[in-house]
N, C-alpha and C positions, 0 to 999 in steps of 0.2 A: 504493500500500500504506500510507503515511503517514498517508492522509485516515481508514481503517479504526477506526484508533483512537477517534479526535474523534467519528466518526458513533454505534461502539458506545456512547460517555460520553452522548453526545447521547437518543439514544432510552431508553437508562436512566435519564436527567434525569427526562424525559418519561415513562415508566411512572412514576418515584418519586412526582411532583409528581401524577397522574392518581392512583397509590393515596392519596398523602396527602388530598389533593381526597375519595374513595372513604367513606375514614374519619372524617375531620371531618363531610362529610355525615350519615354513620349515628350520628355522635354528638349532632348536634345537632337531627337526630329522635328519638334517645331526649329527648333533655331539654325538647323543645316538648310547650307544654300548653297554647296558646289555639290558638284556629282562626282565624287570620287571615284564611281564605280563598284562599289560595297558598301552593302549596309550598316557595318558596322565602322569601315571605315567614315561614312557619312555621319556617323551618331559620333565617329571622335570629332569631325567639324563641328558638328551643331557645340558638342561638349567644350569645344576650344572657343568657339563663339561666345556662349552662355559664360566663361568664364573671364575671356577679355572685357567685354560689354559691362558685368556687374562687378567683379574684383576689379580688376585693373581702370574699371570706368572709361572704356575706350571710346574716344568719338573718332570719326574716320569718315576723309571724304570719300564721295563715291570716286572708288574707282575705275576711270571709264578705258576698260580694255574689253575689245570686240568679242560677240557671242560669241565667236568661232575662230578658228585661226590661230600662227602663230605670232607670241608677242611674248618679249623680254618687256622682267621687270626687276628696277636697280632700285637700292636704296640704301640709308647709310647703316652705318653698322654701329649700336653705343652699348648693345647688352646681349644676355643670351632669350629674353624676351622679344624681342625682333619677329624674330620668322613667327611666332604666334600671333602674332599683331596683324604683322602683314597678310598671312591666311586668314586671318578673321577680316579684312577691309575687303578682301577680293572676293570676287561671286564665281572665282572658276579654280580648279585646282593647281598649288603653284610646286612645280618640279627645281629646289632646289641644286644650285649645286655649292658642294660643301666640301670643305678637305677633309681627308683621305685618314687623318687622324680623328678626325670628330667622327667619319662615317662608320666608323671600325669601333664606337663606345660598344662594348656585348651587352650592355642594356637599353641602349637606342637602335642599335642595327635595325632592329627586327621593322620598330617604325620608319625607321629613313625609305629599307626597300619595300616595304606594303605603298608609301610617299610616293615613290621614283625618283628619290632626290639621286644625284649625280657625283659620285665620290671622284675629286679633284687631287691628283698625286702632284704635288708641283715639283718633286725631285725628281719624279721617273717616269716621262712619256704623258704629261700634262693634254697633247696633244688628243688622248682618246678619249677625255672628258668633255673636250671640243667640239669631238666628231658627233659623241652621244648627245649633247645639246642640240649642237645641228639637225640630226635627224628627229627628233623629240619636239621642232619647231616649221618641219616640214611637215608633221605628221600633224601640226598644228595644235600643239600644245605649249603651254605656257613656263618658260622657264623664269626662275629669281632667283638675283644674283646681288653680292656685297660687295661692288669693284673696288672698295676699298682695301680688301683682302684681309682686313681683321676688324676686330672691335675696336672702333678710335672713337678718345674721349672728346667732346667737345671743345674741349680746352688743351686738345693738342692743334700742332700744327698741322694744318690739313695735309692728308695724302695726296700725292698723284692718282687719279683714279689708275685700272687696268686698262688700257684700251683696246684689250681682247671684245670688251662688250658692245662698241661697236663695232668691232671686223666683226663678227657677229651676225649681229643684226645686219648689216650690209649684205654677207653673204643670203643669208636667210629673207634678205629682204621684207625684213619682221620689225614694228616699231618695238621704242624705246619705252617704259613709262617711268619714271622717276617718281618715287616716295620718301618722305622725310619724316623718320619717326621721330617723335619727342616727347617728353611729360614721363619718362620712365623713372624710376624712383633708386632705383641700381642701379645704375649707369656701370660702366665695366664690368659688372658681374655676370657671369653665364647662369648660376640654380639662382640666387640669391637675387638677380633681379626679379624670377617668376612666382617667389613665394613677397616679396617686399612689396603690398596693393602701392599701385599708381593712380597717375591719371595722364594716362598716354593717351597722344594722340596721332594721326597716319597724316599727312595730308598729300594728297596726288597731283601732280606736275601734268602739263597737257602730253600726249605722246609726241616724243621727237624722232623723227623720219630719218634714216640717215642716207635716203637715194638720191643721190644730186645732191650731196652738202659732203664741204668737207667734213673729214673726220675728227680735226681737231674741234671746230665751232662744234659740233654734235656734244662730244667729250664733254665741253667748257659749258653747254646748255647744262647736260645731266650733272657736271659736277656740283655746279653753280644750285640746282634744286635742291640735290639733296643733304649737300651742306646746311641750305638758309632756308628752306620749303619755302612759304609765299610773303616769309618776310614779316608776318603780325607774330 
């Protein structure tokens, strides 16, 4: 008669944790808006969504990149908060690319490739991360990239950007779109930005073309955004 107790507490666990499961799920298909391709992959969007928007109190302009098609998107780099920011501002899925040491955490791997992100060996053959981009934006999908090539504080001297990101786009004949995050609360921190509540915000640059324009004015456009975004 003893055990009665434990068992009733037990299975009520067990419903509770099953309806809360129930809920979180439905909430985080109302707040998905890319098509990942899976279900569950889409329930991690809505769940990154839901968590930028109310923790981190993210506002974020629309970002205006084409239903369909391929388009690079740049933006600066100040935390490891970033790329959640920026997948939650966008309404399509964004195929990072990311070095080859970050790609290789055994406790991220598993989401980078469920992602498609792009692992970036800059010591050894950088060149087939290139190629994978390339094809991944003829195929008309959308790649994001940090041409700044690391986290820089804002209160450093600014970097040169890469200007792989527009050979790029040039080749792929894909615009450009430039984001400037800011209001992060960690700034230089990778975990410690995403557990410390912000009030970030994204804001979106017009897309720059790079067909018929030199490469340097392109460069100097996008650098020029996502250093300063719109200046207020």
């Amino acid at each position: 008669m003893t055990e009665t107790p434990a068992v009733l507490l037990t299975i009520g666990l067990v419903l509770l944790v099953m309806l809360a499961g129930l809920w979180v799920g439905s909430r985080c298909d109302r707040y998905n808006v890319a098509d990942w391709g899976g279900k569950w992959l889409n329930r991690l969007d809505g769940l990154n969504r839901m968590f930028c928007r109310h923790f981190h109190r993210l506002a974020a302009d629309p970002v205006s990149l084409p239903e369909r098609g391929g388009v690079i998107v740049a933006a600066n780099h100040i935390s490891g908060l970033d790329p959640l920011l920026m997948v939650a501002a966008c309404a399509r899925p964004l195929r990072f690319m990311i070095a080859t040491e970050q790609y290789n955490r055994w406790w991220l791997r598993w989401l980078f490739r469920l992602m498609g992100c792009i692992p970036v060996n800059r010591s050894h053959r950088p060149e087939k991360a290139f190629y994978s981009a390339r094809q991944a934006l003829d195929r008309g999908e959308v790649i994001a990239v940090f041409p700044q090539g690391r986290i820089q504080l804002p209160s450093e001297p600014a970097a040169r950007l890469k200007p792989g990101i527009v050979f790029l786009a040039g080749l792929a004949e894909v615009p450009v779109v430039p984001l400037h995050v800011s209001g992060v609360r960690g700034v230089g921190r990778v975990i410690l930005a995403v557990v410390l509540r912000s009030r970030a915000r994204v804001q979106a640059g017009a897309p720059v073309t790079v067909a018929h324009k030199r490469s340097e004015e392109c460069l100097e456009r996008i650098n020029h955004f996502i250093l300063n975004g719109n200046g207020d």
